[in-house]
N, C-alpha and C positions, 0 to 999 in steps of 0.2 A: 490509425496508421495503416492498418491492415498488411503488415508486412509481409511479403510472398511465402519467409520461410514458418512463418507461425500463426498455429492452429488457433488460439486462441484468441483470437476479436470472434472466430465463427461461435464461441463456448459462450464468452459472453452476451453478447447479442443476440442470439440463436433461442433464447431461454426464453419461456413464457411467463406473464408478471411483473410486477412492478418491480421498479429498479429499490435496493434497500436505503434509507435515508445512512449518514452517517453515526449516527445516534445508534438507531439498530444494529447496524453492523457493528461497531461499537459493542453493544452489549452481547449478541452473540458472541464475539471473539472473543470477550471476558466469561463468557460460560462455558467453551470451549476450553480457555484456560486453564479453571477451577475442574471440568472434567477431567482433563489431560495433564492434568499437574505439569505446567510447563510454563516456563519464564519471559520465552522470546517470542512474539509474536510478529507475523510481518506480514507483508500486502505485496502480493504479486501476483503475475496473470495478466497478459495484454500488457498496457504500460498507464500504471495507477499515479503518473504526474500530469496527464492529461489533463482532469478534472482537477485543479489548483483548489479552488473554494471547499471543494466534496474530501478532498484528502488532508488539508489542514483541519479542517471540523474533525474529522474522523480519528487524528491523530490524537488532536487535544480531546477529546471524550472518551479516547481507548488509555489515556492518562490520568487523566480523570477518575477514572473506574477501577483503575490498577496504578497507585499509587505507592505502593510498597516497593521500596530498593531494588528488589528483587527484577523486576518489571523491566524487558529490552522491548523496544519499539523496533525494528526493522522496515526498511522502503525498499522495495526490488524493482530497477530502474534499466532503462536504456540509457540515460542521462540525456537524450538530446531533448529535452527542455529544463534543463538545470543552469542555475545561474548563481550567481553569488549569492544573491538577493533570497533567491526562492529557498539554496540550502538552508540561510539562514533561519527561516520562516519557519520550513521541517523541525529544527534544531529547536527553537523558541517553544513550536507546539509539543514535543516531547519526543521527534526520531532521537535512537539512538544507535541506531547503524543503519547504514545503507549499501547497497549492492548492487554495482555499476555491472549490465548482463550486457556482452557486449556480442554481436551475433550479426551475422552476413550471408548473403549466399554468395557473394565475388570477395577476394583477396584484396581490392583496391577499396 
């Protein structure tokens, strides 16, 4: 999207190396986890509804992995590619919150 007000497409892309599959990321965020003793994990940075295929994987394996009650999934969004359909999908693979970041540089 590369929006004027924000830093981060140059963070992401900027980086050298392979991009991580969703499995890996996946499994780091659940080691992270178990380091950080902590329940909610979420996905943001840039706008992580871009990649549809790459974030339903990721959701359903960070579910997977972390399966105990305890366990919030989080999506941190712009929402402009959210659609009934697609919430639904989020919901199905294991989101359990989501966070519509709404951000401008004009008033209109």
């Amino acid at each position: 999207m590369r929006c004027p007000q924000c830093q981060n497409w140059m963070t992401t892309y900027g980086g050298k190396g392979s991009p991580l599959t969703p499995e890996e990321a996946a499994h780091r965020m659940t080691l992270s986890r178990h380091q950080f003793g902590v329940n909610r994990m979420a996905i943001s940075g840039g706008e992580c509804t871009l990649n549809r295929p790459w974030l339903m994987q990721y959701i359903t394996e960070l579910k997977r992995l972390n399966s105990d009650s305890h366990a919030r999934f989080h999506v941190d969004t712009n929402g402009s590619l959210l659609t009934p359909d697609y919430i639904d999908e989020l919901v199905e693979a294991g989101m359990t919150d989501i966070g519509i970041d709404l951000k401008g540089i004009e008033v209109n």
